[in-house]
N, C-alpha and C positions, 0 to 999 in steps of 0.2 A: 740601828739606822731607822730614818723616821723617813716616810715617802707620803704624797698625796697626790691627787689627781681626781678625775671628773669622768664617769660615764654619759654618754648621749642617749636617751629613750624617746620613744613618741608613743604619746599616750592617745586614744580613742575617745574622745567626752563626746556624749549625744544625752539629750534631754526631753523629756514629753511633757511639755511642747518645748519645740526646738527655739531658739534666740537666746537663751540664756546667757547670761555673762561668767565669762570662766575665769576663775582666778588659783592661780599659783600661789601658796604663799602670802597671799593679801596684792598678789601684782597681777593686774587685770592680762591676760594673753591668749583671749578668743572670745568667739559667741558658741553657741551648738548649732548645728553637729561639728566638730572639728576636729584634728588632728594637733596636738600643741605638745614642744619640745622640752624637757625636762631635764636639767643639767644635774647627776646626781654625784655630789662632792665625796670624795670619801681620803679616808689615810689609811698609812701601815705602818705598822711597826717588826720588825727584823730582829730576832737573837739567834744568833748562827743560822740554823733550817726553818726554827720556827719564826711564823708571823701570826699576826693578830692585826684583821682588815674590819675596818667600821666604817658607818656612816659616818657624815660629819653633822649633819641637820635632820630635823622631821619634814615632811614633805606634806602641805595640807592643799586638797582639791576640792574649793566651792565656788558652787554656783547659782548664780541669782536673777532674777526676773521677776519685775514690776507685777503687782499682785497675786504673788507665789510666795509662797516659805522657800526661804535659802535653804540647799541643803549641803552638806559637809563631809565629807571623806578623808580621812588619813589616808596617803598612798600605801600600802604595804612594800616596805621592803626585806630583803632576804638579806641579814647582817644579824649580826658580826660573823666574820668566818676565822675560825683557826685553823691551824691546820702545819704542812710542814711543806716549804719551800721544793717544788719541782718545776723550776723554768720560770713560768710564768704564773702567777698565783692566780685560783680561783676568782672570779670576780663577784662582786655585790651585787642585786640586782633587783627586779622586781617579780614580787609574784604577780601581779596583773599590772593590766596596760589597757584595757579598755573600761569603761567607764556611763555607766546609764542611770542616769535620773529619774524619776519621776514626781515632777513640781505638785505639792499642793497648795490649791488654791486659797489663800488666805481668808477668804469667805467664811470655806467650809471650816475653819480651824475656832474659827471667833464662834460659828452655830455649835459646835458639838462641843463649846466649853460652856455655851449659855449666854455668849454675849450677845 
């Protein structure tokens, strides 16, 4: 049997300095400091007891602000799980949910290359 489904997370982005623009995915959905919701997709697979529970997608967290380096995060998640059917299956999830920046200023990146 083949199943799928969606968990809800809220993750923590704050930034130094705070305004920054937060993106999901490449899909803009806050500024800093915020609180922004994360749909994490996932499926399963069923033979008799046993299942095998996976992500469905990578989850990427950047954030950016007018003369600052963007900076970039993979969300970590906790997947794939095996394991053997009791009730309800372990679920997928995240190892962290909060999230802190700190912007550098595109100045100093051009000085300490020599430009």
């Amino acid at each position: 049997n083949h199943y799928n489904g969606s968990y809800n997370f809220m993750l923590d982005v704050n930034s130094n300095p705070s305004g920054a623009e937060i993106y999901l995915n490449n899909v803009l959905v806050g500024r800093t400091p915020s609180r922004v919701s994360l749909l994490l997709k996932w499926e399963m697979n069923t033979w008799g007891l046993d299942f095998t529970q996976s992500v469905v997608e990578q989850y990427v967290l950047r954030v950016t602000k007018a003369g600052y380096q963007g900076a970039v995060e993979i969300i970590p998640v906790r997947s794939p799980i095996t394991g053997v059917l009791w009730g309800e299956p372990p679920r997928v999830g995240l190892t962290k949910t909060s999230f802190h920046f700190n912007l550098v200023p595109e100045e100093s990146t051009n000085t300490a290359q020599g430009k």
